[in-house]
C-alpha positions as a Markdown table, in Angstrom:
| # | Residue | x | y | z |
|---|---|---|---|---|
| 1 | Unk | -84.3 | -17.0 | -52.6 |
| 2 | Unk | -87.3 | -18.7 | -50.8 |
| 3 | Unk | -87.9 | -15.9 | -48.9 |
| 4 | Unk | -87.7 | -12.8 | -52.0 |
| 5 | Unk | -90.4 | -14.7 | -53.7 |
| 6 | Unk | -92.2 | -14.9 | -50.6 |
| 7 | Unk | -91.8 | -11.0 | -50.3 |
| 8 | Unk | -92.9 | -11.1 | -54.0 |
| 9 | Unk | -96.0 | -12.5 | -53.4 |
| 10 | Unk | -96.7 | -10.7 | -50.6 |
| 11 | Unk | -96.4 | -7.3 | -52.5 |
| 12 | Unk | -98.4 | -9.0 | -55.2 |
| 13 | Unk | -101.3 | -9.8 | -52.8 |
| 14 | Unk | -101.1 | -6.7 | -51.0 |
| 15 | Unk | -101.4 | -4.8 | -54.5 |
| 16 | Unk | -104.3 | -7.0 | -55.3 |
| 17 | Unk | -106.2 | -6.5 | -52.5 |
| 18 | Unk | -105.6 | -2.6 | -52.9 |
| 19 | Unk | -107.2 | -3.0 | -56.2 |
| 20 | Unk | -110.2 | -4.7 | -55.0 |
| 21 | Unk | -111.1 | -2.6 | -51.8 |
| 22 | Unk | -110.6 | 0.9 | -53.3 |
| 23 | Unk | -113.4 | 2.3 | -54.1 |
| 24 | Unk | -114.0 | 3.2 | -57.8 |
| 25 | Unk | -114.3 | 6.9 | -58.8 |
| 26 | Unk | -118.4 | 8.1 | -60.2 |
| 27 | Unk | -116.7 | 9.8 | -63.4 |
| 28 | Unk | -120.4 | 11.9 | -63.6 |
| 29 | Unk | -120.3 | 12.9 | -60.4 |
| 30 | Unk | -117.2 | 13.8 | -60.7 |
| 31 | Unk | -117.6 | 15.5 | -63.9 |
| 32 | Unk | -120.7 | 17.6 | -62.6 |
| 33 | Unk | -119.0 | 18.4 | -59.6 |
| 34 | Unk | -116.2 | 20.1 | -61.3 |
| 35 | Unk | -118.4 | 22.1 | -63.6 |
| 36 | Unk | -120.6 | 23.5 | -61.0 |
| 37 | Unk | -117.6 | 24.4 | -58.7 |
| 38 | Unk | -115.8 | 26.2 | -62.1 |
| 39 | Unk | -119.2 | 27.1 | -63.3 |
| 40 | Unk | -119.7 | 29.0 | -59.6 |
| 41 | Unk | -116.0 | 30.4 | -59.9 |
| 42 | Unk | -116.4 | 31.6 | -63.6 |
| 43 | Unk | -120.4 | 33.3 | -62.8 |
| 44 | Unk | -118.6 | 34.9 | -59.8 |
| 45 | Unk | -115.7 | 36.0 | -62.3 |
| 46 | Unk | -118.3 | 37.6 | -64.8 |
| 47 | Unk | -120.4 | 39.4 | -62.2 |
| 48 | Unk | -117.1 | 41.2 | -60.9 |
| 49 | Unk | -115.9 | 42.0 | -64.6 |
| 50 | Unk | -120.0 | 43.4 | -65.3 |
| 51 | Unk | -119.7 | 45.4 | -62.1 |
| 52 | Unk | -115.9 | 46.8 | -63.3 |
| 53 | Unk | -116.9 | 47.6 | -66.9 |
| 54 | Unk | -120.0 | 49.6 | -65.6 |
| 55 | Unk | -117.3 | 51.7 | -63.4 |
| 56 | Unk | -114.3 | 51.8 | -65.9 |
| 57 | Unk | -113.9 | 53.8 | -69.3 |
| 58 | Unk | -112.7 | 50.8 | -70.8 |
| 59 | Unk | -113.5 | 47.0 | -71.2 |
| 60 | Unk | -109.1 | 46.4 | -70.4 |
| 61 | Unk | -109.2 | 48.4 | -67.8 |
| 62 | Unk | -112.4 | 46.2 | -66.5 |
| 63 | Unk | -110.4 | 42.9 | -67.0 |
| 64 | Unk | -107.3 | 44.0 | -65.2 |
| 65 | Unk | -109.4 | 45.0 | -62.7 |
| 66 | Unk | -111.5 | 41.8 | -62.8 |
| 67 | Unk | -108.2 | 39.6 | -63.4 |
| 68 | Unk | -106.7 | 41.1 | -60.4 |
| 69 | Unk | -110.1 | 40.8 | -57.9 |
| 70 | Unk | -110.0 | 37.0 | -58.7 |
| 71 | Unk | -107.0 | 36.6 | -57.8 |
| 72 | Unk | -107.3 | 38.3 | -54.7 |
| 73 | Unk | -110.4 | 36.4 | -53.6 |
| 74 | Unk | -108.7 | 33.2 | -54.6 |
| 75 | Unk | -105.5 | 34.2 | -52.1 |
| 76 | Unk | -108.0 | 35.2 | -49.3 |
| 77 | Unk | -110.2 | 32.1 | -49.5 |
| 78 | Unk | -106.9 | 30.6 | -49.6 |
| 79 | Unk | -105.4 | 32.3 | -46.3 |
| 80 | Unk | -108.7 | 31.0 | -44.5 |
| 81 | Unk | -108.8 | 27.3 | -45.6 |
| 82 | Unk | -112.0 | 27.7 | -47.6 |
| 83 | Unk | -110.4 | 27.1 | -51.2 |
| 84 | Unk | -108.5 | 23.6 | -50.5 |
| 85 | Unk | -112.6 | 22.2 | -49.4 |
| 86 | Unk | -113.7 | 23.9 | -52.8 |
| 87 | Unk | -110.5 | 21.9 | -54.2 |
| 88 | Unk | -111.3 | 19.3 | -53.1 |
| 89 | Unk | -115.5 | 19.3 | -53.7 |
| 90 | Unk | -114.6 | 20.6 | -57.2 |
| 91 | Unk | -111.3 | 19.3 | -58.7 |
| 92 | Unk | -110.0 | 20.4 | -61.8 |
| 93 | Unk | -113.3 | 23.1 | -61.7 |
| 94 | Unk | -111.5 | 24.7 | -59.2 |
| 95 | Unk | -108.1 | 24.3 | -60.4 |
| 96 | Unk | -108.2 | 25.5 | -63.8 |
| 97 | Unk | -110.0 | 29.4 | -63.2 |
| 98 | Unk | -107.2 | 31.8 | -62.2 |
| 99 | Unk | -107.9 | 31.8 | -58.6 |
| 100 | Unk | -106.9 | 28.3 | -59.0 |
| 101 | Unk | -103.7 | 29.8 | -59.9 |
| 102 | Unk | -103.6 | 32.4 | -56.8 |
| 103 | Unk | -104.7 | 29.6 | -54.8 |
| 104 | Unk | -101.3 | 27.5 | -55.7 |
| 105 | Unk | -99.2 | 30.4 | -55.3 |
| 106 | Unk | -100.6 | 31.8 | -52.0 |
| 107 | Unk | -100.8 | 28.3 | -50.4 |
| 108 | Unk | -97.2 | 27.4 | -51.2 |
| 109 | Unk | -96.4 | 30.9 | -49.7 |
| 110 | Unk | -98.2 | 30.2 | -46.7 |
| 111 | Unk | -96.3 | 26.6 | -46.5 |
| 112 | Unk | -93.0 | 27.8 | -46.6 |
| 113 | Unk | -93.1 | 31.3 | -44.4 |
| 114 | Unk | -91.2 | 29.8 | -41.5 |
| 115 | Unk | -88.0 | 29.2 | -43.9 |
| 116 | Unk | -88.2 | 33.0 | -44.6 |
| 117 | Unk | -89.1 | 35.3 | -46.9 |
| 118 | Unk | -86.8 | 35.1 | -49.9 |
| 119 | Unk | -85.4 | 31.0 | -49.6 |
| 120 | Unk | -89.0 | 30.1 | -48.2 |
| 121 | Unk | -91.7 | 32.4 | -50.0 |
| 122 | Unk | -90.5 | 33.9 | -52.4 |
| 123 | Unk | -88.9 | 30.2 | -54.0 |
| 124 | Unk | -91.3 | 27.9 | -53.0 |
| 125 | Unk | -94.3 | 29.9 | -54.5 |
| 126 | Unk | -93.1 | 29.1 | -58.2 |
| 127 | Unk | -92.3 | 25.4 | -57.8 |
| 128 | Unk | -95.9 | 24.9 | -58.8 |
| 129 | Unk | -96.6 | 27.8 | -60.7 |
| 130 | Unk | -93.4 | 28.6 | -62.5 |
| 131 | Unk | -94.3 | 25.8 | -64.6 |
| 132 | Unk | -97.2 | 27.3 | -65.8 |
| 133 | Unk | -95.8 | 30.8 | -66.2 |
| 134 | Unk | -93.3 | 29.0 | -68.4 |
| 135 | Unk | -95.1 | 27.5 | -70.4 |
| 136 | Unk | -98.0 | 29.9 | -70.6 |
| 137 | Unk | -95.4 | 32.3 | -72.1 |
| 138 | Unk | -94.2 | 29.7 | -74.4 |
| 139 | Unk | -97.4 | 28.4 | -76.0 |
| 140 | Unk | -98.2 | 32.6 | -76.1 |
| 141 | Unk | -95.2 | 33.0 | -77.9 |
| 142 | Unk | -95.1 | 29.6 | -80.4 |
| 143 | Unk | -99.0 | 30.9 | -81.0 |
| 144 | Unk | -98.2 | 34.8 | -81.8 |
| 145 | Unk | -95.6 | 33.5 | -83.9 |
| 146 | Unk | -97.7 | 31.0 | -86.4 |
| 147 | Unk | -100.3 | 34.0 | -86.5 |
| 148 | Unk | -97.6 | 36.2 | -87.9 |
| 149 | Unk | -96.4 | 34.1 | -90.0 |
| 150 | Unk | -100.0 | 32.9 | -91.5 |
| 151 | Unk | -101.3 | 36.2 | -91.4 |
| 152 | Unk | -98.0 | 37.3 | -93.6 |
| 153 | Unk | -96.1 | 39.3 | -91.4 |
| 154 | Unk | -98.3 | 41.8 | -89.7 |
């Protein structure tokens, strides 16, 4: 019994010290850092889609085409390493943009190739993704539905 509380303590201590050495996260900095990374992403996203709709007949042809450049960027800067140092420089502002998206996708791709193409790749893309797909379609869903219903039907 002597010697569980002993371990007790110890973990106690050992979390206490933990709390007191780490260093505490700058919130602001933080906070700026993320919205000049997304900010960057997002400026980067509107000059492609200007450069598209000068090009294509229509403005949903230009954000297909915009839509599917991001997400080819964000798989390429992904491929050579440069996305996880904006990941990790940015946070959330370089999570949330769609390449944020590619960028989960390709990397889990590029984690698992060695186990193959459909039990490695093809799986282990979606176990961080298929949650959002999910529930993206779900909220899309929940939201068309109360605008039908509000709006009476049509």
């Amino acid at each position: 019994m002597d010697r569980d509380q002993n371990a007790i303590q110890g973990v106690k201590e050992y979390q206490r010290l933990v709390k007191q050495l780490t260093p505490k996260p700058n919130a602001a900095l933080l906070a700026a850092r993320a919205f000049l990374v997304g900010g960057t992403i997002c400026f980067l996203g509107q000059f492609v889609f200007d450069w598209f709709r000068f090009r294509q007949p229509t403005e949903g042809e230009a954000i297909a085409a915009t839509l599917a450049s991001m997400i080819l960027i964000g798989v390429v800067l992904t491929a050579l390493g440069v996305y996880d140092e904006l990941g990790q420089l940015g946070g959330m502002g370089a999570a949330v943009p769609i390449t944020g998206f590619a960028n989960s996708m390709a990397s889990a791709a590029i984690d698992f190739r060695r186990e193959g193409f459909v039990l490695g790749m093809g799986a282990k893309m979606f176990i961080i993704a298929g949650p959002v797909i999910v529930f993206g379609i779900l909220a899309g869903t929940f939201t068309g539905l109360v605008a039908w219903l509000v709006g009476g039907g049509r």
